[in-house]
C-alpha positions in Angstrom: -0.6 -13.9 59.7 -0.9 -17.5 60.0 0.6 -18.1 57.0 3.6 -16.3 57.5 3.9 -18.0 60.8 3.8 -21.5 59.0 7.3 -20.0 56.7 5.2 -18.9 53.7 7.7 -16.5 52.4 6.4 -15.5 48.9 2.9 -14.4 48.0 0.8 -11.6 46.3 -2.1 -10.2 47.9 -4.1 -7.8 46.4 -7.7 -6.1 46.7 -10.6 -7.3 43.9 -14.2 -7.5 43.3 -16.0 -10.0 42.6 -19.3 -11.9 43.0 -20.9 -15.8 43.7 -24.0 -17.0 45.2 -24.2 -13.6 47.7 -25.4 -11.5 44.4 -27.4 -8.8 46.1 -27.0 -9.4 49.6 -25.3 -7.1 52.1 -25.8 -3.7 50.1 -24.7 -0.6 51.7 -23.0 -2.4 54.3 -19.1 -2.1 54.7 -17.2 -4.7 57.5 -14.5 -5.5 55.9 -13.7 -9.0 53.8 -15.2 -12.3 53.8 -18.8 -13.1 54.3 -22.0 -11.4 52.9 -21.9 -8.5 54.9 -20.0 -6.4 53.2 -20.9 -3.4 50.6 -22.5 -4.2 47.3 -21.6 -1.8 44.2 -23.8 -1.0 41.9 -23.0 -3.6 40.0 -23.3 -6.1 42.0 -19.6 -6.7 42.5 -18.3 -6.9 46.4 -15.0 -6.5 47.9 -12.3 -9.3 48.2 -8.8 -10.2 48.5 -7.5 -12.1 45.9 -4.1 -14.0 47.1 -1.5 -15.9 45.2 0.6 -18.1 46.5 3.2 -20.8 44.5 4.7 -23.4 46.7 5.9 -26.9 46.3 3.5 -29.6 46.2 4.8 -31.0 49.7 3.6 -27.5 51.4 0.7 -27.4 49.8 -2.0 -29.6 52.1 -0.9 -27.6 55.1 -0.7 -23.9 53.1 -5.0 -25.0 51.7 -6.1 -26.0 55.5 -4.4 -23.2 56.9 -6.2 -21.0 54.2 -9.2 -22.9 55.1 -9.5 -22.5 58.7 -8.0 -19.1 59.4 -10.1 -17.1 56.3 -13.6 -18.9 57.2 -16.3 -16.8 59.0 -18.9 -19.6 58.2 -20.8 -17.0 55.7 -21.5 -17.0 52.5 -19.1 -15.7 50.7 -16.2 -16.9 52.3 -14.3 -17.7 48.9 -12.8 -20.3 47.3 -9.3 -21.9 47.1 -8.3 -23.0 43.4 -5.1 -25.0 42.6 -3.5 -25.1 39.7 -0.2 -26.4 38.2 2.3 -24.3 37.6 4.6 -25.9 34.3 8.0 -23.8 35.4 9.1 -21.2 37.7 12.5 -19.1 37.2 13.9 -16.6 39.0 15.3 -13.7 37.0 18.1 -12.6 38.5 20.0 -16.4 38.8 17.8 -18.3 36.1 17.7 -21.0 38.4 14.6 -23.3 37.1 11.9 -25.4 39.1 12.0 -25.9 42.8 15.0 -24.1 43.8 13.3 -20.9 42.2 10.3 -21.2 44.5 
């Protein structure tokens, strides 16, 4: 929500498992995303969101603290934000290149 409310137009979001440092912790226990509560399959693995977002670089600091702020409940397990270049972007249907494609 708060990112759409900042303009972010474009993004994938989609469910994953996954594990870190909680390994173990909040078996049997389903409250939703983020944090160690949550349920712990067999093996191991816990529910997550994984979202994708490209954006220019000048959105970028204010797309990460957004990210940072609005997704933390303090716990572990909280995530992690990676950024990476991206080398080109094109959109199909024009082949417009670069920038204008974002």
């Amino acid at each position: 929500t708060a990112l759409t409310k900042m303009g972010v137009k474009g993004m994938t979001a989609y469910p994953v498992r996954g594990r870190g440092d909680q390994i173990g912790e909040g078996a049997d226990v389903d409250v939703g995303y983020g944090g160690s509560d949550q349920q712990t399959f067999e093996d191991g693995l816990v529910p997550k969101i994984k979202i994708e977002i490209i954006c220019v670089e000048e959105e970028l600091s204010k797309i990460v603290n957004s990210i940072a702020i609005n997704a933390s409940t303090g716990k572990q397990g909280d995530g992690k934000i990676f950024v990476s270049d991206i080398s080109d972007v094109i959109r199909i249907r024009t082949e417009e290149h670069g920038q204008v494609a974002v």
